[in-house]
N, C-alpha and C positions, 0 to 999 in steps of 0.2 A: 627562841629557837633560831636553829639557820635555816638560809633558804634562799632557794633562786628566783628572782621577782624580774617578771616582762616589764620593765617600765612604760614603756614606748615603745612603736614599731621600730626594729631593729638593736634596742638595747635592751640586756640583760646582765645581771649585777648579784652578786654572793650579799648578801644582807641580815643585819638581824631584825623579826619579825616576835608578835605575840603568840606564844604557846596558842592555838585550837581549842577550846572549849568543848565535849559535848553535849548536845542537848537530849530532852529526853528519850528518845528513839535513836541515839547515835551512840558511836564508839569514836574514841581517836586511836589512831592507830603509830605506830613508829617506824617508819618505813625503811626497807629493811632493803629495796631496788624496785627502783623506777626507768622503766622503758625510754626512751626516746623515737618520737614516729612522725611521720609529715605531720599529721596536726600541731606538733610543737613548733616547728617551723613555719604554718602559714602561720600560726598567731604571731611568731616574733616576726615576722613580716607583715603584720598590718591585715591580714587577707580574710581571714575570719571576726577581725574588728569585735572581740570579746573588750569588755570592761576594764580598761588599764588603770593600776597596776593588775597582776594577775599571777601567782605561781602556779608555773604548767605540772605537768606528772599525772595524767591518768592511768598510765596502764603502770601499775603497782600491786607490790603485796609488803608484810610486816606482821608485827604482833600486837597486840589489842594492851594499851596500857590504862585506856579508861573508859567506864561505859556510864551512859546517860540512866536517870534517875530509874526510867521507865522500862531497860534494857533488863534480861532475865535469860534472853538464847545466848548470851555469849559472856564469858568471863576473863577478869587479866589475864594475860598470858595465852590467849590462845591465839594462834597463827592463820591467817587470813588472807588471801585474795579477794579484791575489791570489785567489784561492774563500779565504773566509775558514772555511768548513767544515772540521770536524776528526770523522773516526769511529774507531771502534775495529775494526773490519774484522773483528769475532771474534763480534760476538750475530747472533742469528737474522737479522735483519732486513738488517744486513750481509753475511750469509751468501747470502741472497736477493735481494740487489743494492739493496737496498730503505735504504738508507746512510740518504738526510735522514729517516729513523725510525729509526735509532742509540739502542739502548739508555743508550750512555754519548754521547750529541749533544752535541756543544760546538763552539766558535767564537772565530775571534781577533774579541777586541770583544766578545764576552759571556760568555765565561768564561775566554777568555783573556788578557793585555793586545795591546790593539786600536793602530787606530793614529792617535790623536786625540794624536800624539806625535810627537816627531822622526824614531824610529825604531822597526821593530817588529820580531819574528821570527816566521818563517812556513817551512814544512815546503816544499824544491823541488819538490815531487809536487805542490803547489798552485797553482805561478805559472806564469803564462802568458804568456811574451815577447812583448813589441808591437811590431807591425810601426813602419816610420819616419814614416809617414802617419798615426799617432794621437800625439797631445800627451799626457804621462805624467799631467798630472793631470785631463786627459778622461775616461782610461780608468777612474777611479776609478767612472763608473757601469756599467763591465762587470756589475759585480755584482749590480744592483737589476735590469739587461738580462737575466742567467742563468738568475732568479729568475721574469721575463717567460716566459723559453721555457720552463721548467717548466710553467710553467703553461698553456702553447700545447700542451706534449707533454699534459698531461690532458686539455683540452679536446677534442683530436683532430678542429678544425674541417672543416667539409669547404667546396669551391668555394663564393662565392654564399651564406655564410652570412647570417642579419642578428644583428647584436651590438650589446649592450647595455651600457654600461660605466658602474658608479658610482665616482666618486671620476677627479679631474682632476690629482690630484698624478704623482710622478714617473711609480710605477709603474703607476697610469691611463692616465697616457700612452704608459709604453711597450707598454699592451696595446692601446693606440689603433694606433699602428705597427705592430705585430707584424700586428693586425686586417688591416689593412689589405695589408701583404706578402705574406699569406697568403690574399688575394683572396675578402676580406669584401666581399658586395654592399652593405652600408651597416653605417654604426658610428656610435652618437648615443650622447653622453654626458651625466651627471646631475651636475651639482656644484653647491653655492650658493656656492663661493666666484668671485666677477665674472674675477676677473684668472685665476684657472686654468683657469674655461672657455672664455676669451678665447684661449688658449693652445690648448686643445682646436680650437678653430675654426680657429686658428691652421694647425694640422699638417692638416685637410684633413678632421676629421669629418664626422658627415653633417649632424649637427643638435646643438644642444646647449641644456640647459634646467637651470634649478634643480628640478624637478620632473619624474619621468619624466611627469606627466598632461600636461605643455605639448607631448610629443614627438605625432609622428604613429606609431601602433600599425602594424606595417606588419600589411600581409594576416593572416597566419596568426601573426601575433605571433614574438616575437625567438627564436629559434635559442640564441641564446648569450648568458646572459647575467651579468656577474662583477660583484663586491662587490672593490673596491677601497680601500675606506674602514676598514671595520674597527669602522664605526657601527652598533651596533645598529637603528636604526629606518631607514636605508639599506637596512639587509640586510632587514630583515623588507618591506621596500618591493617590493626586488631580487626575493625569493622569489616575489612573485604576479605579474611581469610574465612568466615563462617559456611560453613558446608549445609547444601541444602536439610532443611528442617532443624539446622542447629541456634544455639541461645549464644546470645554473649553478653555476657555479665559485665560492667562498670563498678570496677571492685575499690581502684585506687583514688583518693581523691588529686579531683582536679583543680587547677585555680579557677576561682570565677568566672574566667573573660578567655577559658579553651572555649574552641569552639571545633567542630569535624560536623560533616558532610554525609550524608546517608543517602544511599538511591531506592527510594520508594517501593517501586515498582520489583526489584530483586527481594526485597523485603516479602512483598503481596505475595509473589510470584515461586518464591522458596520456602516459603512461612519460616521467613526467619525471628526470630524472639529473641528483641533487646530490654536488658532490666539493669537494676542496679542495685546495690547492697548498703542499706546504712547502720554502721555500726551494728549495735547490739540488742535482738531482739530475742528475748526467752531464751536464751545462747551463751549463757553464762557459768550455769550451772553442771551444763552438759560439757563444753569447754575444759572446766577443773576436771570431771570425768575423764575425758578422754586423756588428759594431759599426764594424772596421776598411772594412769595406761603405759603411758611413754611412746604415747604417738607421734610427739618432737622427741629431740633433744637436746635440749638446754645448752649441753656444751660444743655443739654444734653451730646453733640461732647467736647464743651472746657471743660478739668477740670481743666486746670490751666492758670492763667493770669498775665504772670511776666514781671518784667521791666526791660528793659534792659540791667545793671546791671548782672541781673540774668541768662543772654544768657550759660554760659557754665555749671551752675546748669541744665535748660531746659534741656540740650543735656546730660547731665546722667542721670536726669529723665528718658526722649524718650529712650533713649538704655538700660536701664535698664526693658524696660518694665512697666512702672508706671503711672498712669493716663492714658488719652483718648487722643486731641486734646490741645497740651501743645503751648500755645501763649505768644509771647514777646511783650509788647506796653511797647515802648519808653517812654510814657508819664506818666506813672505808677512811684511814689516815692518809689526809694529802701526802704527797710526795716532797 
């Protein structure tokens, strides 16, 4: 099959590879669109130091073209979205239910091969059958969506919140939505990129600025406020705008070596409450729920739908800042 293989930090290559096997708990699937999101790019940047070679693609969906000996919930042909999440169910933290902090943590698309390919394989315990009312390769942002409620479950918003959200990309946005489902009394977002806050304003926020200083403070200052970015000087931004007794969430990943600054004492003294969100916890299945809803919309999030082919165009797209919600389907005829 095809498929786009991280060789080394910074290169990446169209290549042909061995058809996926599954085994007996697994399905392979034929991927039908695969996302692109920061975790693709630190790994092709060296920064997550996963196992080279590697094809990335976890946030994905497709149709099930073979299932493992021992498989019986799921048959050819039927249409799936993946949790690309893999735990060992056996360390402490597994033990504790507490899974996306997995001692042995790993992923189809960063340490496993991913699905920036024809075909992948993925454990039936992981796919989540789409109703007929989602497009198979819509569903490919179930996953960056999961990852959303995750981070809705830490936050623990209440009615009437105010939210503060930096970063206008995918998953900005879907905290823009979530925000708002969950009956945010106003949601103003930060980004300096023109066309993604455009987008922001788009979906119905309340205000939106390259600078949280152009927004209006509300009264008592913001309730809630998340780092979607993953920017250093965002975050350190993020961290002084929290309103007495509010939370702020570290939602974007960071590179290893950000660092920001926090004053204790305002901390002690406003009970403020900083957390942070990793990936996907029990947030997968409810995810597909909400999505088959049509709490996004797809043709909204994706602005770009490339094939294959196209995987290392995508990824200077994505880092360059350009479009929203940039997808690979394999099945798509080069140009």
């Amino acid at each position: 099959m095809r498929a786009a293989v991280i060789t080394q930090p910074g290169d990446v290559e169209i290549t042909t590879v061995d058809d996926p096997a599954p085994g007996p708990r697994e399905v392979v699937v034929e991927a039908a669109a695969t996302g692109l999101c920061g975790t693709d790019l630190h790994i092709l940047q060296g920064e997550f130091a996963p196992k080279l070679p590697i094809i990335p693609g976890h946030e994905f969906a497709g149709q099930v073209v073979a299932v493992g000996s021992a498989v019986t919930e799921l048959a050819v042909g039927t249409r799936v979205a993946v949790d690309p999440s893999l735990f060992c169910f056996e360390c402490h933290y597994c033990r504790t239910g507490r899974n996306n902090l997995c001692e042995r943590w790993a992923a189809i698309g960063v340490t496993h091969p991913g699905a920036a390919a024809e075909f992948v394989a993925a454990p039936v315990a992981n796919c989540a059958v789409l109703p007929e009312n989602v497009r198979t390769e819509d569903a490919a942002l179930i996953e960056p969506l999961s990852c959303a409620v995750r981070g809705y479950d830490i936050l623990r918003s209440r009615l009437a919140s105010r939210v503060l959200i930096y970063g206008a990309g995918t998953t900005g946005l879907m905290m823009l939505q979530l925000a708002k489902a969950t009956g945010a009394a106003s949601v103003d977002v930060v980004d300096i990129n023109a066309e993604r806050l455009a987008t922001a304003r788009q979906l119905g926020c309340s205000a939106g600025a390259a600078s949280a200083d152009e927004l209006d403070r509300p009264a008592y200052g913001w309730d809630l406020v998340v780092d979607a970015t993953g920017n250093a000087k965002a975050i350190q931004d993020a961290l002084g705008r929290v309103g007495k007794g509010g939370t702020y969430l570290q939602f974007g990943v960071a590179d290893y070596a950000a660092r920001a600054t926090i004053e204790p004492y305002k901390i002690y003294n406003q009970e403020i409450t900083i957390t942070g969100s990793m990936a996907v916890l029990h947030s997968f299945e409810r995810a597909a729920s909400l999505f088959a809803t049509g709490v996004i919309d797809p043709d909204v999030f994706i602005s770009d739908r490339l094939p294959l082919a196209s995987f290392p165009d995508g990824i200077t797209r994505f880092q360059a800042g350009l479009g929203r919600k940039i997808q690979i389907q394999p099945g798509l005829a080069s140009a």
